[in-house]
Every structure is written in C-alpha cells, then in structure tokens.
C-alpha positions in Angstrom: 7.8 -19.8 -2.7 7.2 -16.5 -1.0 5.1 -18.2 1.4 8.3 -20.6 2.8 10.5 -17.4 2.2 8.6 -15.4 5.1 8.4 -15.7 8.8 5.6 -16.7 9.6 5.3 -14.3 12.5 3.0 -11.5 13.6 6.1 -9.0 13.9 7.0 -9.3 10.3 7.1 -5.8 8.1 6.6 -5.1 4.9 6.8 -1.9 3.1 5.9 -1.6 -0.8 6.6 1.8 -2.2 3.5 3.9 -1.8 1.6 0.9 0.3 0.9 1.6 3.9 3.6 -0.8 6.6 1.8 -4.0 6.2 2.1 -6.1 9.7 1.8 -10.3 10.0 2.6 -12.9 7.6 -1.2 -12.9 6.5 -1.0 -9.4 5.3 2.4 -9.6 3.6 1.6 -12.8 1.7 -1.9 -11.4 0.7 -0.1 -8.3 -0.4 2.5 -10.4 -2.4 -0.3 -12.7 -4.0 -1.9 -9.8 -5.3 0.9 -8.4 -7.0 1.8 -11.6 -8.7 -1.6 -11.9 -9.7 -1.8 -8.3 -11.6 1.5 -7.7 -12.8 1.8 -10.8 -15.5 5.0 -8.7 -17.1 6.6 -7.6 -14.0 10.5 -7.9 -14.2 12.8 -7.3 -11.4 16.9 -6.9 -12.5 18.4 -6.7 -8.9 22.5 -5.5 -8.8 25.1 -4.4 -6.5 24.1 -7.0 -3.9 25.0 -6.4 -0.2 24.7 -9.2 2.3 25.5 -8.8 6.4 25.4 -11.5 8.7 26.1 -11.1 12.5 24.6 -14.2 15.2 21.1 -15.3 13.5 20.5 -12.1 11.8 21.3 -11.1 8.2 20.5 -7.8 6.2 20.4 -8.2 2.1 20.4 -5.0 0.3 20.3 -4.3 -3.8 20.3 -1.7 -6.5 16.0 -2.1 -6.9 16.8 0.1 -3.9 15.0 -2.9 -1.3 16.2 -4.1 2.0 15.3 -7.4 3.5 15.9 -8.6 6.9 16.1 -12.1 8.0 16.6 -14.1 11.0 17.5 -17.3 11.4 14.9 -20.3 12.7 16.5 -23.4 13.1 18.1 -24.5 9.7 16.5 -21.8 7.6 16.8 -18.0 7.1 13.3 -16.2 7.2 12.5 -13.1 6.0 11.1 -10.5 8.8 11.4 -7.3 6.4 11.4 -6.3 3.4 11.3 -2.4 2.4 11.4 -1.2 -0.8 11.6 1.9 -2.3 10.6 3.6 -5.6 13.2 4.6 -8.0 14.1 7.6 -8.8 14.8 8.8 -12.3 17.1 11.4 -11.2 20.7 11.0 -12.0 23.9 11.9 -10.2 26.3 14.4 -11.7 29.7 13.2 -12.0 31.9 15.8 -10.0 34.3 18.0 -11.4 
C-alpha cells in the first residue's frame, strides 16, 4: 500500500524523526519496508486532522505531529513528503 501511496519520483522527501532526509522513491519505500518489518506492535492514533488543497497540490497535517505533501498525477493524489516529528512529552500550562 505504501508503495501505490508514493510518487514514484526522484524528488520525493522523507523525514523520520531522528533519520537523515531520505531522497527517491527507492529510499523512502526501503525505509518504510524496514520499519514495518521491525516494529510488529507499532500503533499510530492520528487526531486533529488538517487538510489544504490549492490546484494539484494538497498538505495533510495531524496530531502524530507529521506532515505529508501530495500532488496530484492524473486521477490520483501522490505523496511527495512526508515529515515527521518526535513527540514531545512536555505539556502546556493552561494560562492564568
């Protein structure tokens, strides 16, 4: 599935929290295959979903703190970025 989701293009970016910017579809489905492969209890809870479309581009941001580009090609939307960040466990104080 993340194989059809991508653009298969050599300008896609991907960014992992604490993985160097991986460039080209080979790299960022390699990387993607290898974290499906060694995390067998991996969950992801995604909320406060934030989609932007303007012409053939759109920009999807969440709570997992992640954004992901994507352009349109033809019929389908393909991912070009996807940058994620690692949560922090530090909490807001509610003002007084």
């Amino acid at each position: 599935m993340m194989k059809d989701m991508w653009q298969d293009d050599s300008g896609a970016r991907c960014i992992h929290p604490g993985w160097p910017v991986l460039k080209g579809y080979e790299d960022i489905i390699k990387s993607w295959d290898d974290i499906f492969r060694h995390n067998q209890h991996m969950e992801i809870k995604v909320s406060d979903v934030d989609v932007m479309i303007q012409d053939d581009s759109a920009c999807v941001s969440c709570k997992v703190h992640a954004t992901n580009l994507y352009q349109r090609v033809g019929d389908e939307w393909k991912m070009i970025l996807h940058h994620a960040a690692a949560l922090t466990t530090v909490t807001q104080e509610e003002p007084s």
